[in-house]
Residue, then its C-alpha position, 0 to 999 in steps of 0.5 A: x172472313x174479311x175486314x178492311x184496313x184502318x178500321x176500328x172493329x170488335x172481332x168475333x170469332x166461332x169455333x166448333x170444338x174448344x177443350x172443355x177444360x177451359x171453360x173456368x178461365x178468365x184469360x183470352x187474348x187475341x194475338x194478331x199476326x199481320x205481315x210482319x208484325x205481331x199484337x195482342x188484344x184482349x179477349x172474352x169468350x161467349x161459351x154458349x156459341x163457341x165464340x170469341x170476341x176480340x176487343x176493338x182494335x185496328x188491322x192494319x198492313x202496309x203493303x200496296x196490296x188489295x188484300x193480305x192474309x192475317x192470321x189470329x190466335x186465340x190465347x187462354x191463361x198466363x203462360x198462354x196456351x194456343x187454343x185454336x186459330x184463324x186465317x181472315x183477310x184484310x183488304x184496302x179500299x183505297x187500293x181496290x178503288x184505284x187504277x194505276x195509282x189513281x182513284x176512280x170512283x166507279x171502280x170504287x162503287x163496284x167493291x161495294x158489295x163485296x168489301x163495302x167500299x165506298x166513295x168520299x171525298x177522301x177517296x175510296x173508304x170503307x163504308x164502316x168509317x162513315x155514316x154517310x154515304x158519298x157517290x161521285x157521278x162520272x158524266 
């Protein structure tokens, strides 16, 4: 699973086998581990499909890197137990649309697809900040 940097999103996460005995707790959280920093975001779990959904919250590294692995666990109760983990990536538009520290619109356009990069006057985004889509035309 990859999501990009400095966005806010709502995580959902689907597990295959989580212990039965935990099906009466009220007490999930996210705990997010992302370079060297660690949060905790609150968590509810959909026990129909396996699936937790991590409250909103932003990934974010800060290495000049197009992409860097995080890893989530998900915690139940109070003291918390480990449940399960995650390994997901996080990546940077603005790294991915640049050659040699300078943005480039078509390098940008062409994550599209792939990391859903996009071209705005700010440089390159990810398209989930922004309703309205931007195209530069190199001539």
């Amino acid at each position: 699973m990859s999501v990009p940097n400095d966005v806010p999103l709502r995580l959902e996460l689907q597990f295959a086998h989580l212990p039965v005995f935990y099906h009466n707790a009220h007490l999930f959280w996210c705990l997010v581990h992302i370079e060297e920093a660690k949060f905790k975001v609150s968590a509810r779990m959909i026990w129909e499909n396996y699936t937790v959904v991590c409250e909103e919250t932003i990934f974010n590294y800060n290495a000049e890197t197009t992409e860097i692995q995080a890893t989530v666990s998900i915690l139940v109760n109070k003291p918390a137990d480990l449940l399960d983990s995650r390994v997901i990536t996080v990546f940077k538009c603005s790294v991915l649309g640049s050659y040699k520290n300078s943005q480039d619109c078509t390098l940008c356009v062409a994550h599209r697809e792939t990391y859903g990069c996009t071209w705005c006057s700010e440089g390159c985004v990810s398209l989930s900040r922004y309703i309205f889509i931007f195209i530069c035309d190199k001539k």
